[in-house]
N, CA and C atoms as an extended XYZ file, in Angstrom:
351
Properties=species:S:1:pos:R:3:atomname:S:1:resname:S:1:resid:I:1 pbc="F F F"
N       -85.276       25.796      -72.058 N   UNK     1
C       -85.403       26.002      -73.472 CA  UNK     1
C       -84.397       25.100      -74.157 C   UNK     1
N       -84.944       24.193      -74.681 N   UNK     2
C       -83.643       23.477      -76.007 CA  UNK     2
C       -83.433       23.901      -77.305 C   UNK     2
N       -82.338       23.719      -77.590 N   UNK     3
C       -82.415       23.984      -79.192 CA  UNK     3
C       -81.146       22.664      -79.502 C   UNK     3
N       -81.848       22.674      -80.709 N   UNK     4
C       -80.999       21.669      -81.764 CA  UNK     4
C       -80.364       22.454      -82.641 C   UNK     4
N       -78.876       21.997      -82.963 N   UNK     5
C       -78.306       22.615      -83.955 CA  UNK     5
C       -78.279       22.190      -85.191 C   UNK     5
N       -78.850       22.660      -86.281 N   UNK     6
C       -78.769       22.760      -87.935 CA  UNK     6
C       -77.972       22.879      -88.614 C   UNK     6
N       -76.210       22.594      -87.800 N   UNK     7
C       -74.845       23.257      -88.918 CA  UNK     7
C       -75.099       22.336      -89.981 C   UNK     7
N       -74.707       23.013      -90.946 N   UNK     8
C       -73.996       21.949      -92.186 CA  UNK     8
C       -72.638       21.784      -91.652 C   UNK     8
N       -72.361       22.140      -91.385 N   UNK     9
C       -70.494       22.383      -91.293 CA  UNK     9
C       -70.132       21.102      -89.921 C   UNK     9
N       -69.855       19.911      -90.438 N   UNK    10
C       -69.428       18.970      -88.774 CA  UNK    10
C       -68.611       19.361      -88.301 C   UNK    10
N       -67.764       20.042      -88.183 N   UNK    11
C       -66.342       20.702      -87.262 CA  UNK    11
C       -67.495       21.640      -86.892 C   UNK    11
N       -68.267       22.478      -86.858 N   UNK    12
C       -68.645       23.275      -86.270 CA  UNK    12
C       -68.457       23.539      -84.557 C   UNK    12
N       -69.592       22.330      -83.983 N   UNK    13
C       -69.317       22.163      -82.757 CA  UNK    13
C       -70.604       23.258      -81.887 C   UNK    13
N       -71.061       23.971      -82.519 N   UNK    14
C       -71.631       24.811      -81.794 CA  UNK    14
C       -70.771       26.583      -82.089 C   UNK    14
N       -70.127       26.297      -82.390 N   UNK    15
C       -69.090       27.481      -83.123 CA  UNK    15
C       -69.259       28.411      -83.915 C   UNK    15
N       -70.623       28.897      -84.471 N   UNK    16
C       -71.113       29.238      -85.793 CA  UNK    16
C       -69.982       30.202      -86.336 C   UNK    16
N       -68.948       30.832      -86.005 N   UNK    17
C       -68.484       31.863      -86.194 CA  UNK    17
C       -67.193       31.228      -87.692 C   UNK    17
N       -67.416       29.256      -87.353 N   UNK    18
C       -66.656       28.702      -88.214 CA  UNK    18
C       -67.170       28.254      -89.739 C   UNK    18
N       -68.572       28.464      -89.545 N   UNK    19
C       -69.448       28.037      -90.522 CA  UNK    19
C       -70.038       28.260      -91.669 C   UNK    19
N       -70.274       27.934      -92.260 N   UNK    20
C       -70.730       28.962      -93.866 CA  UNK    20
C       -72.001       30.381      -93.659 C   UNK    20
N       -72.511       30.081      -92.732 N   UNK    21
C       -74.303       30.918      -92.782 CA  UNK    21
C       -74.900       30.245      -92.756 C   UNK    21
N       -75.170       29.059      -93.124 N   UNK    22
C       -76.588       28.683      -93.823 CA  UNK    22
C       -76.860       27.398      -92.327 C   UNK    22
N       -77.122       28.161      -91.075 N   UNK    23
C       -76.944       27.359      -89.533 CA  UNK    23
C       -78.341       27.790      -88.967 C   UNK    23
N       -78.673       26.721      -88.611 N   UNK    24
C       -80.508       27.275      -88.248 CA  UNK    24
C       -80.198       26.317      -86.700 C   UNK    24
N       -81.239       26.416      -85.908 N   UNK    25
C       -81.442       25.676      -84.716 CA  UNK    25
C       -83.011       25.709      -84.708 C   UNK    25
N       -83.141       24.389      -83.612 N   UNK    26
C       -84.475       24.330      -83.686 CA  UNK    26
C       -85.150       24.467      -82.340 C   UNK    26
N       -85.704       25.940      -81.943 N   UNK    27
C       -86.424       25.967      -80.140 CA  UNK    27
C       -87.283       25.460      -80.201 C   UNK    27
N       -87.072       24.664      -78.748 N   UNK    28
C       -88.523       24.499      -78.152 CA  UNK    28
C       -88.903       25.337      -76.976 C   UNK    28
N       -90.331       26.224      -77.357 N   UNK    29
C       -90.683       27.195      -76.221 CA  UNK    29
C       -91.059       26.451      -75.355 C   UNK    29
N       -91.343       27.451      -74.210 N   UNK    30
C       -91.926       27.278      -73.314 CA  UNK    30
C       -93.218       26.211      -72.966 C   UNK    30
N       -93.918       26.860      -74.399 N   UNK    31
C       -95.190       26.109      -74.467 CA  UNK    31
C       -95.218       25.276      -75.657 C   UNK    31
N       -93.654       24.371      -75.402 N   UNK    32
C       -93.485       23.660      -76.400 CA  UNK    32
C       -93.457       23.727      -77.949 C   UNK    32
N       -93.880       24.753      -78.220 N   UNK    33
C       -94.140       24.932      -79.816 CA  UNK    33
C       -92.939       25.207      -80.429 C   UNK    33
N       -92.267       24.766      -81.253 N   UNK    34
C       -91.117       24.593      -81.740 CA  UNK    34
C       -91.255       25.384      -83.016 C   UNK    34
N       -90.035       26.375      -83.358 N   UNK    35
C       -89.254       27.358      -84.332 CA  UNK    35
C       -88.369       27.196      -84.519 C   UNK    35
N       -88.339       27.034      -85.901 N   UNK    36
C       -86.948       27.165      -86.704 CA  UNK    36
C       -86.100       28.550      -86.801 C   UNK    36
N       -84.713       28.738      -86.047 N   UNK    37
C       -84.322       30.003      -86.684 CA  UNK    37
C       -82.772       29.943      -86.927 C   UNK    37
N       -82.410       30.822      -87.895 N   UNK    38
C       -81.270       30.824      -88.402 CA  UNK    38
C       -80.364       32.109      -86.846 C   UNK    38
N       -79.099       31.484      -87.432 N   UNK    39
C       -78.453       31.798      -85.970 CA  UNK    39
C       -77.866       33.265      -87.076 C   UNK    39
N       -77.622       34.236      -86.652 N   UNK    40
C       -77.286       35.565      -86.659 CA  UNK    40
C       -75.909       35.903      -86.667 C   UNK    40
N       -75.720       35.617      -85.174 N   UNK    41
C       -74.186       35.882      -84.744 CA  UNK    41
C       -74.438       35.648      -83.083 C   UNK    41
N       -73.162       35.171      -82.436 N   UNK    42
C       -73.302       35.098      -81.565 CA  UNK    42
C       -71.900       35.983      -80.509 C   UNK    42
N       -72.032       37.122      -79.726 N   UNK    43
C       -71.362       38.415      -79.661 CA  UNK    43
C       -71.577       38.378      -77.902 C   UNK    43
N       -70.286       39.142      -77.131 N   UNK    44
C       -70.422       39.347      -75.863 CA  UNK    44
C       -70.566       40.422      -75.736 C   UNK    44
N       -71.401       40.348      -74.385 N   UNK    45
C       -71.659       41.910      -73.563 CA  UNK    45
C       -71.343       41.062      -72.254 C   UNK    45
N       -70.710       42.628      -71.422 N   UNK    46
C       -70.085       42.336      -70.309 CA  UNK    46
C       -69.282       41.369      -69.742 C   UNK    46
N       -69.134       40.511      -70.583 N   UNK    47
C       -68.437       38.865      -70.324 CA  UNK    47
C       -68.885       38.291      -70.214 C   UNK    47
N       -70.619       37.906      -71.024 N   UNK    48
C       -71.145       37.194      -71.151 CA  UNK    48
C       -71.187       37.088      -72.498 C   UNK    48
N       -71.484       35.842      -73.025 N   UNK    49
C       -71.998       35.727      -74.298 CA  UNK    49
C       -73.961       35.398      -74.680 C   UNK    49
N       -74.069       36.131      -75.862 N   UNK    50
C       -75.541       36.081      -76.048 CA  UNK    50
C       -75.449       35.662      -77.538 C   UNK    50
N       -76.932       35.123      -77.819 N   UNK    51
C       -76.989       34.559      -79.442 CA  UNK    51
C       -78.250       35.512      -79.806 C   UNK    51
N       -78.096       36.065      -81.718 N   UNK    52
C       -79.380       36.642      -82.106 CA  UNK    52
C       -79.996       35.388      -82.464 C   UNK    52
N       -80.926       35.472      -82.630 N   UNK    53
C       -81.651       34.470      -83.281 CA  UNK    53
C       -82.719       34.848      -84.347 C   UNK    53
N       -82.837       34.132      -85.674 N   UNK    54
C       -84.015       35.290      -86.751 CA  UNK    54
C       -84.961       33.953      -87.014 C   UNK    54
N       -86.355       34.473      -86.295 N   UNK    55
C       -87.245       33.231      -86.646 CA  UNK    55
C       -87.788       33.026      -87.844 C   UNK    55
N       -88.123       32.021      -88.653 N   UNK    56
C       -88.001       31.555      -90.025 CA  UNK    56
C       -89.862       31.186      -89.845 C   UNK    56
N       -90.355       31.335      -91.085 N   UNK    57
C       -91.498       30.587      -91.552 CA  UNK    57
C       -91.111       29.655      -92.047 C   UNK    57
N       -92.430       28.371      -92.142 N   UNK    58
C       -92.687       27.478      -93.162 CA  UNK    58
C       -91.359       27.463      -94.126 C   UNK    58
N       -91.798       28.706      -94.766 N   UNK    59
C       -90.853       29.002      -95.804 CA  UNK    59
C       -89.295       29.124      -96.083 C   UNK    59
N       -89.052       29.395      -94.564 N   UNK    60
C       -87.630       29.499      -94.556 CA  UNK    60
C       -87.830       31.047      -94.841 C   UNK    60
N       -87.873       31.820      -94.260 N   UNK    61
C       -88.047       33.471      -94.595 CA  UNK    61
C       -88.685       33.720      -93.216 C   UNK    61
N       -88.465       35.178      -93.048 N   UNK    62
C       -88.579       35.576      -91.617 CA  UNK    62
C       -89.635       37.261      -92.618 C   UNK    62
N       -90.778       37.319      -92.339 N   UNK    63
C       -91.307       38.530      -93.039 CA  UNK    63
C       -91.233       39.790      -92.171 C   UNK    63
N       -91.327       39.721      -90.360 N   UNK    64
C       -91.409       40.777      -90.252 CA  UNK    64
C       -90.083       41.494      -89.379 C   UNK    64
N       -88.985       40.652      -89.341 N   UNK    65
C       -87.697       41.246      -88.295 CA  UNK    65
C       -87.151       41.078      -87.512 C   UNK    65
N       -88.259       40.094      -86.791 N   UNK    66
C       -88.160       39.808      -85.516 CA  UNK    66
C       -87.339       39.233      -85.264 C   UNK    66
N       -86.527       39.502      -84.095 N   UNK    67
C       -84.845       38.618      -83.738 CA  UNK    67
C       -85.235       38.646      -81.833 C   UNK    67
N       -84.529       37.239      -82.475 N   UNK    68
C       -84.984       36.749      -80.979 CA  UNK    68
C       -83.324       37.049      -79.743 C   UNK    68
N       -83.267       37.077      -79.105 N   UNK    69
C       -81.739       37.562      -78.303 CA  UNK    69
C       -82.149       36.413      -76.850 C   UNK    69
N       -80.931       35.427      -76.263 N   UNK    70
C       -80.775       34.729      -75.250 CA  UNK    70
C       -78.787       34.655      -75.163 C   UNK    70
N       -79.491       34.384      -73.830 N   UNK    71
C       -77.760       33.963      -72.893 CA  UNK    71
C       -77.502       32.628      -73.843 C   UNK    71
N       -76.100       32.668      -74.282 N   UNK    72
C       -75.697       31.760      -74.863 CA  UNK    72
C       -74.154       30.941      -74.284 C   UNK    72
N       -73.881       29.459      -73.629 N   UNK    73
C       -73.404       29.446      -73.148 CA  UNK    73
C       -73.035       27.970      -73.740 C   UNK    73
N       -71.839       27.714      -74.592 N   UNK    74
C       -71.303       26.745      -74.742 CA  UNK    74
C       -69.784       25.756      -74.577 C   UNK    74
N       -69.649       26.145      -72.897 N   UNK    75
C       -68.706       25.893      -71.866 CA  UNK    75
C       -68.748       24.083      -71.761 C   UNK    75
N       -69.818       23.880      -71.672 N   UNK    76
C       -70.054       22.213      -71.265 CA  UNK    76
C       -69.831       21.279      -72.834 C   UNK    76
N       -69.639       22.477      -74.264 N   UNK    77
C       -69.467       21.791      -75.647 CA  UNK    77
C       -70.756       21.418      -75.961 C   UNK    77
N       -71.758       21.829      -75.273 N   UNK    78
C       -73.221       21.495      -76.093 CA  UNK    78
C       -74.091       23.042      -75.973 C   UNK    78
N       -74.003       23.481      -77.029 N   UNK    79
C       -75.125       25.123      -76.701 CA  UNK    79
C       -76.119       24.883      -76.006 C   UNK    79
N       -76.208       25.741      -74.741 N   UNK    80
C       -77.617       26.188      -74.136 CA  UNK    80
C       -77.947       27.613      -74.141 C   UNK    80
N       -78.811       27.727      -74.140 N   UNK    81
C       -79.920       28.907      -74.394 CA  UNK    81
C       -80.583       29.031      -73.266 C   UNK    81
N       -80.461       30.481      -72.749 N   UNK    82
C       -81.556       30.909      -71.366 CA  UNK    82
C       -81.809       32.087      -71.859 C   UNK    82
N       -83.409       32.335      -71.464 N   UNK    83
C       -83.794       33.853      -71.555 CA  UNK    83
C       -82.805       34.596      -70.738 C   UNK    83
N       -83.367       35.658      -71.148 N   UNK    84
C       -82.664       37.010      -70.595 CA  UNK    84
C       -83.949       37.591      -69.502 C   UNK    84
N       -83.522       37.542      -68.267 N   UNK    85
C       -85.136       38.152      -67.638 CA  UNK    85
C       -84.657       39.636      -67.298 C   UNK    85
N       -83.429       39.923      -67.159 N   UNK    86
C       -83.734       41.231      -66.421 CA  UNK    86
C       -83.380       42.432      -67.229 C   UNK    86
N       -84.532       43.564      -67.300 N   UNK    87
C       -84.409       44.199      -68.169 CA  UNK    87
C       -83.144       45.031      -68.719 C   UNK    87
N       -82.053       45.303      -67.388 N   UNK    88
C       -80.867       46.610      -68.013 CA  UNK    88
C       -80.234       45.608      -68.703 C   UNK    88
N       -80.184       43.914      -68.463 N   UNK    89
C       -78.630       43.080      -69.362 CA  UNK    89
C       -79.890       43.334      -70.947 C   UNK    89
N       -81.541       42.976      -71.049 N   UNK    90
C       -81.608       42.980      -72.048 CA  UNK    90
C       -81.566       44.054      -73.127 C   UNK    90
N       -81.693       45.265      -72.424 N   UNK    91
C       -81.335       46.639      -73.059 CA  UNK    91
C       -79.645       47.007      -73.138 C   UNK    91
N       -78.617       46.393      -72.265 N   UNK    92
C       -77.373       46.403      -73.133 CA  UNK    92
C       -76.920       45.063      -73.944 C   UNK    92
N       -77.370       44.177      -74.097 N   UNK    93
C       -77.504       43.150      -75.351 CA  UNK    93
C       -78.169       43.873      -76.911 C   UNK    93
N       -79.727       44.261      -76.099 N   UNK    94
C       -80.115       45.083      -77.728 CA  UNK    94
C       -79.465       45.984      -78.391 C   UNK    94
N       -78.739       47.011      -77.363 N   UNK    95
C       -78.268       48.047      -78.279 CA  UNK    95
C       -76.669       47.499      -78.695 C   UNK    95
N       -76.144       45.991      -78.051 N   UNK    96
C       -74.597       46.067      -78.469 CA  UNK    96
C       -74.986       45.039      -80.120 C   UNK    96
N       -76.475       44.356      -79.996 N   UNK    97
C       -76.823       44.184      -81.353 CA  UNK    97
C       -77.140       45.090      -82.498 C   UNK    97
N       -77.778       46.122      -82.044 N   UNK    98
C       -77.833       47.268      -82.635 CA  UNK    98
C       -76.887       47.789      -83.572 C   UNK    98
N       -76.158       48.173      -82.666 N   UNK    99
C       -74.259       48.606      -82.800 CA  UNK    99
C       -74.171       48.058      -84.004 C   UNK    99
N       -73.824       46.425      -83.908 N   UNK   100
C       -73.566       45.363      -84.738 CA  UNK   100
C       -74.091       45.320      -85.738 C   UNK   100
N       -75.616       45.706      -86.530 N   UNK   101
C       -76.190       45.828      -87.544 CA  UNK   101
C       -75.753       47.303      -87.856 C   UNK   101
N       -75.612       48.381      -87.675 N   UNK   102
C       -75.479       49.662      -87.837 CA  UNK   102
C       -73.679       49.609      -88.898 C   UNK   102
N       -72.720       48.472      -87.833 N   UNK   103
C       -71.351       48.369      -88.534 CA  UNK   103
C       -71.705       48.032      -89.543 C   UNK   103
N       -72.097       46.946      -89.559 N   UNK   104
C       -72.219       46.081      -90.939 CA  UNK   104
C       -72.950       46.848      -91.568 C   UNK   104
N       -73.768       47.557      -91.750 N   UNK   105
C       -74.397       48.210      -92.586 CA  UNK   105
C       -73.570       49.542      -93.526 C   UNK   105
N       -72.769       49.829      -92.266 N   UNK   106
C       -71.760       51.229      -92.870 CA  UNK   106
C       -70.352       50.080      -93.877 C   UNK   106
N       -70.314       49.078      -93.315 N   UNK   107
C       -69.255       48.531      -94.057 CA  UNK   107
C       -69.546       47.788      -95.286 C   UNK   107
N       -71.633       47.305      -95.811 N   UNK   108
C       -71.578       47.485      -96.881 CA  UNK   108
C       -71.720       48.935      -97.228 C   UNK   108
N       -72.083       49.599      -97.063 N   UNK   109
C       -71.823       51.053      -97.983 CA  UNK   109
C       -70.497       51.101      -98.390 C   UNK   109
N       -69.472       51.158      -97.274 N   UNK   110
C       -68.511       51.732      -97.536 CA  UNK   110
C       -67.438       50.407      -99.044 C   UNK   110
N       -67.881       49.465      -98.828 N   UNK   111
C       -67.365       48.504      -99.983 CA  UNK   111
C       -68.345       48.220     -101.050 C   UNK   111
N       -69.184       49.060     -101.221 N   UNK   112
C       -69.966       49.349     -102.481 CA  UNK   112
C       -69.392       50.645     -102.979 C   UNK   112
N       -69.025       51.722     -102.155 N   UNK   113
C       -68.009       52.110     -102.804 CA  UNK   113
C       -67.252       52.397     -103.449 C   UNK   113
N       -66.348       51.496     -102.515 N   UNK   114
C       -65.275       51.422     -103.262 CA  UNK   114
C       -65.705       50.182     -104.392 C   UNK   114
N       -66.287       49.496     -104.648 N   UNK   115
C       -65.936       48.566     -105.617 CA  UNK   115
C       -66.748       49.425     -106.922 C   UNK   115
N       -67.370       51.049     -106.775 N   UNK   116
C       -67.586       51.797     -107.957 CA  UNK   116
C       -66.710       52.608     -108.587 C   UNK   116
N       -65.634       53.004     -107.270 N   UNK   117
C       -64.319       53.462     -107.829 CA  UNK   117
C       -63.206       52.795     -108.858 C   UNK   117
């Protein structure tokens, strides 16, 4: 699987964690057909690292949710991407993404908030 990286940011490096948001990559599947998606976050389980991935239309908009999750490994300074084949790493990846949307979600509540107080 390849992907190309979309930073705006040239110090990036593959780094997204340095970058503004606005970081897309470009897969090529299996069966070649190539997707644009904006990179998420990229977070470890078990001492591995994995990337979300949110696939984009035409449009640049993603309508129905879908997030894509791979082994993410940028040791050699160039990101590679491998599926995930076996099911228990991809069921503790989903739920430590899970987790991860659930925080962020309580931490906008909780700073909407406060910014009514």
């Amino acid at each position: 699987m390849a992907a190309d990286n979309k930073c705006d940011t040239a110090s990036c490096g593959g780094n997204c964690d340095t970058c503004d948001g606005n970081i897309t990559v470009t897969l090529t599947l299996d069966n070649d057909e190539t997707v644009e998606c904006a990179i998420l976050t990229i977070f470890p389980v078990n001492g591995r690292d994995y990337i979300a991935l949110l696939p984009l239309d035409e449009n640049g908009e993603n309508e129905d949710g879908e997030v894509y999750l791979y082994r993410y490994d940028n040791s050699s300074g160039s990101p590679v991407l491998d599926n995930i084949e076996d099911d228990e790493e991809y069921e503790a990846v989903a739920d430590m993404f899970d987790q991860m949307l659930d925080a962020a979600e309580y931490d906008e509540m909780v700073a909407a908030d406060e910014e009514e107080n």
